[in-house]
N, C-alpha and C positions, 0 to 999 in steps of 0.2 A: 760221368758227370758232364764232361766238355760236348759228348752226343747228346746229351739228354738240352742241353742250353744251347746247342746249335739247331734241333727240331724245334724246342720254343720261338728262336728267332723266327724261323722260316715260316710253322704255324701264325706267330702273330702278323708276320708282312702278310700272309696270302690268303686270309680269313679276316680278321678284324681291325681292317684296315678305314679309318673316317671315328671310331667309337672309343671315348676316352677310359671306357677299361683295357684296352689294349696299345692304344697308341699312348696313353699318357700313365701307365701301370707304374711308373718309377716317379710321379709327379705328386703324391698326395698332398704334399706340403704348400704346394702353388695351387692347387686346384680347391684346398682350403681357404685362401689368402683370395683365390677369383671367386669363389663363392660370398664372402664373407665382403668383398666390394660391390658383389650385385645385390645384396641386400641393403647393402648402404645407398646404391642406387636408385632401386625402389623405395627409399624411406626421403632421398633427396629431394625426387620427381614428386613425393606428394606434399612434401613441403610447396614445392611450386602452387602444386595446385591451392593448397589451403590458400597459401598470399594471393596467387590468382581472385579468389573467390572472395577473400576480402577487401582485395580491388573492386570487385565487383561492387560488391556493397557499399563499401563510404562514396563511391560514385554515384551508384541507384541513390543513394542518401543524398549529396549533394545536388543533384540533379533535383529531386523531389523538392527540396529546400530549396532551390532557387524556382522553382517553380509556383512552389506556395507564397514563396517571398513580393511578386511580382500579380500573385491573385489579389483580387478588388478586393479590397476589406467594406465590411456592412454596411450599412448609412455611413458611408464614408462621399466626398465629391468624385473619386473615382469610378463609380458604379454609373454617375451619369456618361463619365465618357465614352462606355461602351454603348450607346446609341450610334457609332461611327462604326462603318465597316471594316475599316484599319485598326480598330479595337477589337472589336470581336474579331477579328482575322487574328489576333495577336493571344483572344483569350484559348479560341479553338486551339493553335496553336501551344501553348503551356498547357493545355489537357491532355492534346499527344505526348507531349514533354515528360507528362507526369508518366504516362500509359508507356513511354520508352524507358525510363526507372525502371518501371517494374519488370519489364523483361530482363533487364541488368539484376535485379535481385530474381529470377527463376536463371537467370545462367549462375550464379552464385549456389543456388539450390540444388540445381541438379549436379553441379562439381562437388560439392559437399557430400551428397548422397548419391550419388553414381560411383562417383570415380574415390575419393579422398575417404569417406568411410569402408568402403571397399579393400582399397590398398591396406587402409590400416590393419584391418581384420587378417585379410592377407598375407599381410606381412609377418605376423605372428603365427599365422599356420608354417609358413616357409622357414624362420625359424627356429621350429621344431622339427621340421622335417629334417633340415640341415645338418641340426643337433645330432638324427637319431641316425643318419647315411655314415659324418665322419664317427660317431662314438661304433658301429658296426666297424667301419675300416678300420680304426683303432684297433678293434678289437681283434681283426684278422691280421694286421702286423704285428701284433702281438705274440700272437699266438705263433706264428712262424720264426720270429726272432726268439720264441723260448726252443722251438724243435731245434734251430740251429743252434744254439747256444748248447744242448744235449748233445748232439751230433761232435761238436767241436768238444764235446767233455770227454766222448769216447772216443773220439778219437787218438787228445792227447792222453788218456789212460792208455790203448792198445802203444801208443809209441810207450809210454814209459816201460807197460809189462815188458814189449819186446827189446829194451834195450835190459832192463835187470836178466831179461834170458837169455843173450848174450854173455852177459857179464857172467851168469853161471855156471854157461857152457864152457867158457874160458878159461875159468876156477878150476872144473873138472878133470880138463883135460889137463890143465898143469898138476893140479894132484897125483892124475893117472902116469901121468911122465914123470913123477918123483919117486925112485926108489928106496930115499927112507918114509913116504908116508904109510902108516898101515895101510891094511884093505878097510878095514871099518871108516876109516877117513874117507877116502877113494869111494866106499859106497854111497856113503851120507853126502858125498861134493856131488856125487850121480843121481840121487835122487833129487837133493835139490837142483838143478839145473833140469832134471824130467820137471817138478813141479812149475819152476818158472816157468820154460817152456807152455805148461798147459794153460799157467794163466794168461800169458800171453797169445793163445789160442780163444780163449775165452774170452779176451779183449777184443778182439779182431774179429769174433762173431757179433758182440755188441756192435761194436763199431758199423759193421754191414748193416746190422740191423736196424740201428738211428740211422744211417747214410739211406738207407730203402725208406727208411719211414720219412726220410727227410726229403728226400725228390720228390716223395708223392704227395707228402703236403704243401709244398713249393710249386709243384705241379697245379695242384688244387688253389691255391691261393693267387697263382697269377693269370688262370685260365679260367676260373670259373669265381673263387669269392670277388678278386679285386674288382675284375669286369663285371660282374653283375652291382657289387656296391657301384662303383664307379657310372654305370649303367644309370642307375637310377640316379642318382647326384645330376647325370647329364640332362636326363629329363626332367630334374627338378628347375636343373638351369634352364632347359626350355620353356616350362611352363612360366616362368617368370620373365622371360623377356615378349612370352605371347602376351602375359598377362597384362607387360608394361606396353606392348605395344594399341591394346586394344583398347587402354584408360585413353592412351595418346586420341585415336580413333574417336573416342566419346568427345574427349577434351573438343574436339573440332562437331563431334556431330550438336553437343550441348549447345555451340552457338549460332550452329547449321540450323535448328529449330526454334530457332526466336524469330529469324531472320525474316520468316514471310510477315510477322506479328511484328517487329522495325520497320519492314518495310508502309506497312497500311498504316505505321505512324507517322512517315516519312511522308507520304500520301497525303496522309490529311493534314501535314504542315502546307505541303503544296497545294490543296487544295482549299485550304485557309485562305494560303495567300494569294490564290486568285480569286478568293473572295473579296476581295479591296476593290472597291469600287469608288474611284474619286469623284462621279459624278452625287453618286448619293449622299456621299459624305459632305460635299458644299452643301448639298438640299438641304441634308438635316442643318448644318448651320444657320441656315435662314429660317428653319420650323422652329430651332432653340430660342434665338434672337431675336427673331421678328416683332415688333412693338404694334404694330399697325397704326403709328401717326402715320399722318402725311408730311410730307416736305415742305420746310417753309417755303412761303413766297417771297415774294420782291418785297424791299426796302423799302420803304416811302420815305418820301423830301420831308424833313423839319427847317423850316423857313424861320433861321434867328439872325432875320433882318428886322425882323416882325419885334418891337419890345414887348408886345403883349404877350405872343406865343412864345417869346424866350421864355418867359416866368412861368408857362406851363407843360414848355417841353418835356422835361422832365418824366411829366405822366400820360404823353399823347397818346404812347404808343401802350400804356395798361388803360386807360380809359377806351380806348381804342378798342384792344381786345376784349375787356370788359363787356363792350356795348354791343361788339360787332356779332356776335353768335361762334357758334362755332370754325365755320371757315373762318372769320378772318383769324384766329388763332391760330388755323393752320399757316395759313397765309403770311402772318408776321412773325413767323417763331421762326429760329431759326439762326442766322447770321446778323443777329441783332445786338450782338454780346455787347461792343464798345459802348452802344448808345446806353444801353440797361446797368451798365457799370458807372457811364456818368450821369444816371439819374439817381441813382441810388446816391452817388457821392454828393453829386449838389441836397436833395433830402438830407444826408446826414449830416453837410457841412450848414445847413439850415436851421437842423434841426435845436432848439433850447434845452439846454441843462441848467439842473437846479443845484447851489454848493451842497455838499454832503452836510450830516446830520453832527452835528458836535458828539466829541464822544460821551458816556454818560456817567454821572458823578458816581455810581455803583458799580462794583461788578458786573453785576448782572440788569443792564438796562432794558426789561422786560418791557415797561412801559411805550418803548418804542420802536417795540417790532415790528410794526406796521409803518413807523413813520416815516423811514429814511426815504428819498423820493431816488430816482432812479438816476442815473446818468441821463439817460435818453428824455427824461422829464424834466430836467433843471432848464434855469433861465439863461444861466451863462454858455456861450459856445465854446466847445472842445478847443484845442489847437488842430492844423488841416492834419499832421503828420498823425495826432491821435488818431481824427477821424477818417484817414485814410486805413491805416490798422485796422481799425473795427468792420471797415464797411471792407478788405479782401480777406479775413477771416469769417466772418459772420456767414459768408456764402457756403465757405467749402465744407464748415460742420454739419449744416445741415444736408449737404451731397451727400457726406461719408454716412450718413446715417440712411440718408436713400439706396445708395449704391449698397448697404449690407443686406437690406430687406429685402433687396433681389435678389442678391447673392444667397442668402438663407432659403430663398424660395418657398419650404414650407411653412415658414413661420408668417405672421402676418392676419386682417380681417380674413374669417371664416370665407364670404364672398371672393377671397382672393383681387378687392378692389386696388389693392397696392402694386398689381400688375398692371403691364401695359394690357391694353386690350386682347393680342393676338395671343398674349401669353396669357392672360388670363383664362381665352377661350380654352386654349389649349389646358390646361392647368382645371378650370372645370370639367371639360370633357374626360379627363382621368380620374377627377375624383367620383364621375358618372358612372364611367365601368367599372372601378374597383367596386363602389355600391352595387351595381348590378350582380358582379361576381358572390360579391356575400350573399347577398340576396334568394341565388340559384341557391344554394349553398344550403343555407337555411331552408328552402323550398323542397328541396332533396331530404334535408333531414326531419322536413316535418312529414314528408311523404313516406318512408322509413319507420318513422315513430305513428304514423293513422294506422298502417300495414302491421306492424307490430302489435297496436290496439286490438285489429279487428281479428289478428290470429287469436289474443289472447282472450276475447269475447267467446271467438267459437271452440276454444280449448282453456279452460280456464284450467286445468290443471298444468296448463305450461309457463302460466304466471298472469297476477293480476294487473287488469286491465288499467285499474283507478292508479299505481302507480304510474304509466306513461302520462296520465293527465297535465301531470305539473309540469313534467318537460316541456310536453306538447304546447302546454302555454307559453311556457317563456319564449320558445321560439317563436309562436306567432306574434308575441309582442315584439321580438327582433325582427321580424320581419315588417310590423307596421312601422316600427322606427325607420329602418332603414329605408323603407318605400318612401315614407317622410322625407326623409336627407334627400333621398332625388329626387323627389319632387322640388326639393327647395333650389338642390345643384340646376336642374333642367330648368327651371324659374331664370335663374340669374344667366343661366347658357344662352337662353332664347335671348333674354337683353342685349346679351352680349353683340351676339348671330346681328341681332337687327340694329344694332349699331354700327358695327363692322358693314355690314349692306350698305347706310346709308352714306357711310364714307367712300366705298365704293362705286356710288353713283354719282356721275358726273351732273345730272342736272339737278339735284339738290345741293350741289353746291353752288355758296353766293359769292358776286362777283368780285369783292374784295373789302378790306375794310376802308379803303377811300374812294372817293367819288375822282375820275378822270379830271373833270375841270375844275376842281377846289382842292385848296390844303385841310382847309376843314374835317374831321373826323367827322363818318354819319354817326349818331349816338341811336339807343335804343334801349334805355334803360332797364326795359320790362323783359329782352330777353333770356330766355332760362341760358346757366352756364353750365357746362359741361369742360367738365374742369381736366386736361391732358397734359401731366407734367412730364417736362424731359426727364425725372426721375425715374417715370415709367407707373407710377400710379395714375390710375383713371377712377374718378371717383364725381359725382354730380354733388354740388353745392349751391342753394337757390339764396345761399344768406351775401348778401350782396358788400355788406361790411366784413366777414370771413373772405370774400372773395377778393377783395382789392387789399387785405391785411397779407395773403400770401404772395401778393405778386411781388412783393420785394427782395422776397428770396426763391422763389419759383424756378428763374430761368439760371441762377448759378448753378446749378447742376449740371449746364454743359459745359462748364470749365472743368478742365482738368484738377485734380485737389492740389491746393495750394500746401507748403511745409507748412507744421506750425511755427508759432514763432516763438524763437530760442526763449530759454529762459535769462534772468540778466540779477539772478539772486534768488532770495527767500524770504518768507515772510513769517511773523509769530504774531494769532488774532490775541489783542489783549482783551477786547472784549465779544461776544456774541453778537451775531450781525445778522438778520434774516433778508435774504434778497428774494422779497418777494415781486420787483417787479421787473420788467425786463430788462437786461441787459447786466444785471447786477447779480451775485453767487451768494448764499446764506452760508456761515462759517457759525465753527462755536468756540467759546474761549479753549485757548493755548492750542490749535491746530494750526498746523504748518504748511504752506502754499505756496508754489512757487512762483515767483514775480517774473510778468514778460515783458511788461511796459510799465515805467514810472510815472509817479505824479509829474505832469504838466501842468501844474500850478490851479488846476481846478479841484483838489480835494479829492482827486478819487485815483487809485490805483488799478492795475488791470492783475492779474491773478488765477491762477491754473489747477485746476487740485487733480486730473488726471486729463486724458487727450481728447475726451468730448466734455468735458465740463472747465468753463473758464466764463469770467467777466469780473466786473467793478465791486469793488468793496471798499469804507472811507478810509484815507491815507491815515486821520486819526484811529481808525481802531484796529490800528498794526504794527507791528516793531518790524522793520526791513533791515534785511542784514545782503549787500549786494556783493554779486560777485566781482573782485576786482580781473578776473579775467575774459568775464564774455564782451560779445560785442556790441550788447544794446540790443532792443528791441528792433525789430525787424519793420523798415518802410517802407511805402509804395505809393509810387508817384503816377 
């Protein structure tokens, strides 16, 4: 035995020496325990990967989302911004954006299906594999642990026979050495001790013979089963760390292949961004904005040294304009605000009010719907503090309502006359091409639909012809409409164009609305007005009384919009009031209005019902409840 395990040694150093059936033949229990962590290993690494990949995605996700977040929404004001190069440099840009997401979600994809499905599959192969290498070893230390456990049975049989044959050797001979035992004793102590003896022979052949059978399955199990199990266990372990190393590989090539597709996303942020071009972008400011008035002119002298001309300064400079044609409009518009504010004041501090209407002995004082006379019409005059109120209000409501129709842009007359000129042109010339574009459009599809007739003529078995009729018509009907619309758009374009021209020419314009050596305004009653508000509408008006009705709130439009003014309480209508004429609100009984200015002792209060509707209604047909904390109506001096 001690030869037989000193050749094993020497066999296993100088033969199987690097290969864990030989070098690790006594290790099965750690080599279990290191198997059984490399599959925890590969189940840890694809953990990684899944979270990787779900990184991936709520990123792709976020990134999308901030992307869409930051897109123009529909007929929203945003969509005009992007007429600026630094917008669409900015919208190009969030398209890459979007186009880099999606690369993050196919790195997500391919880690999922490359690598993570894979492993998984994987994994469970290798776990059966695992299963069936140790339940094999099992089953070979088993088996040799039952030979030696045999071995060790006969062996301690052979020792016990050989000691009972002893002991009956012993017997014998003291028998034989006793002279009173018979021979019949003597014989039977002889044969047993022969018998022992044999068994004891017979033990000791067993014994050899599990001992032979037991080095050569000992022999077998540590030279050929353990190594060969052992053997494959090792390459199971190698194919698993090849396996793990090549996901690793992927894991890297997965993002190695997006990378030219990030980069030409990257690119065309950069080439976005030197898409910005600051000079175009002022341009377009000036295409957006542009009004096409001209610049006011010079000032002219009002002489109130003169008592006559005091009394009429007030309206030199709208009579002026009035008379003067178009240039002098351009000429005195402008830096005229002070004067224009104290004409209007002196007018309103001029002007006659009549006492409010008693209240009426009914409920309902139907019969004097009509009657009540206005603030602005009464005989009696305001106080100056009232009619300072009314005349820096009065201006800026009608602003705010200019300033939104340009803002709204497309709302407004069909002709677009509520535009300034440049923008109107502009503004027609788009509604010119959009009709041209349908236009083609419908030309195409009546072209489409003759061609489809005329196939259907010459093969009527592919379908009748009398069906395409109707369409056919409608479209031509869309198409005489539409030729319509531009003809009407090009009508009002051309005006525009030669408007625009004649502002542009310098010698049709005249030399100003005053004469060099007089104060006197030239007058010209008969000339046509072409009417150019700093609101921005252009619009012609020949009615000479609409024309001097609007100059009084005309040029407040270039003031900046004034606050409104505070409220200073509230008010309950006890009865129905119709304010039909100007300056005064129609209310109906028990509606509630907020008070901004109180009676000034003339019968009429001022009153609010939302932020573009306010004016007079009689202090009798209201109950006022004030607040004791505002601070009064608001004055201006």
């Amino acid at each position: 035995m001690q030869t037989n395990r000193g050749s094993f040694g020497r066999n296993f150093t100088e033969t199987m020496s690097g290969s864990w059936g030989t070098e690790l033949w006594d290790q099965f229990d750690n080599l279990e325990k290191h198997t059984h962590w490399g599959i925890e290993f590969v189940e840890r690494y694809s953990k990684f990967v899944k979270e990787r990949s779900e990184i991936e995605l709520s990123y792709a996700k976020q990134i999308r989302n901030l992307s869409k977040k930051y897109q123009p929404k529909k007929n929203s004001r945003e969509e005009e911004e992007y007429k600026y190069t630094s917008c669409r440099a900015f919208l190009m840009t969030l398209g890459e954006l979007n186009d880099y997401a999606g690369q993050h979600e196919v790195i997500a994809e391919n880690l999922s299906t490359h690598i993570l499905s894979e492993l998984t599959r994987y994994i469970q192969e290798l776990k059966a594999e695992r299963k069936s290498h140790f339940h094999d070893g099992r089953r070979a230390q088993q088996h040799i642990e039952n030979s030696w456990k045999q071995l060790e049975s006969s062996k301690r049989r052979f020792e016990r026979d050989c000691k009972e044959a002893d002991r009956a050797q012993q017997y014998f001979d003291k028998i034989d050495a006793d002279i009173n035992v018979t021979k019949a004793d003597v014989e039977k102590a002889r044969q047993q001790a022969q018998l022992k003896h044999q068994v004891a022979e017979d033990s000791k052949n067993e014994y050899l013979t599990y001992l032979q059978k037991f080095n050569k399955e000992q022999n077998e199990h540590y030279y050929t089963l353990i190594p060969h199990i052992f053997q494959r266990i090792q390459e199971m372990e190698e194919r698993r760390i090849e396996r793990v190393g090549e996901s690793m590989r992927t894991f890297s090539e997965v993002d190695r292949k997006v990378l030219p597709i990030v980069s030409k996303c990257l690119d065309g942020m950069t080439k976005a961004a030197e898409s910005v071009e600051p000079k175009t972008d002022t341009r377009q400011v000036v295409e957006s904005y542009k009004s096409g008035f001209e610049p006011p002119g010079d000032v002219e002298v009002e002489d109130y040294g003169v008592a006559m001309r005091r009394t009429v300064s007030e309206s030199s400079y709208l009579n002026s304009r009035g008379e003067g044609g178009k240039q002098s409009r351009r000429n005195s518009r402008g830096k005229l605000w002070p004067f224009i504010r104290r004409n209007k004041l002196m007018s309103l501090l001029a002007s006659p009010r009549q006492p409010p209407p008693p209240p009426p002995t009914s409920p309902s004082p139907g019969g004097v719907a009509n009657g009540p006379p206005s603030p602005q019409q009464a005989r009696e005059p305001l106080p100056l503090s009232h009619r300072l109120n009314e005349f820096m209000t009065s201006g800026s409501k009608h602003r705010r309502q200019c300033l939104r129709s340009l803002k709204r842009g497309g709302s407004g007359p069909e002709d677009c006359s509520h535009l300034p000129p440049e923008q109107r042109r502009k503004k027609l010339q788009s509604r010119i091409n959009d009709l041209n574009k349908d236009i083609q459009k419908e030309l195409d599809q009546r072209d489409a639909l003759t061609k489809m007739r005329d196939v259907y003529m010459k093969n009527p078995h592919m379908g009748d012809p009398s069906s395409v009729d109707s369409r056919l018509e409608e479209v031509t009907q869309n198409i005489d409409k539409l030729q319509l619309d531009a003809r009407k758009y090009q009508g009002w374009l051309t005006e525009v164009e030669s408007r625009l021209a004649e502002k542009g020419d310098p010698h049709r314009r005249p030399s100003g609305l005053y004469d060099s050596q007089a104060t006197t305004p030239v007058t010209n009653n008969h000339a046509p007005v072409n009417r150019e508000s700093p609101d921005g509408s252009y619009t012609e008006d020949h009615s000479t009384e609409r024309h001097f009705k609007s100059r009084s709130t005309e040029f407040d439009d270039d003031f900046d919009d004034e606050d409104p003014l505070p409220t200073i309480g509230t008010c309950k209508s006890l009865y129905p009031f119709e304010g039909q004429n100007e300056g005064t609100i129609s209310m109906v009984e028990g509606e509630l209005l907020y008070v901004i200015e109180e009676d000034k002792g003339d019968g009429w209060t001022r009153v609010r019902r939302n932020e573009e509707e306010e004016g007079y209604v009689p202090t009798s047909y209201i109950k006022v409840f004030f607040d004791t904390n505002a601070k009064g109506a608001m004055t201006y001096i």
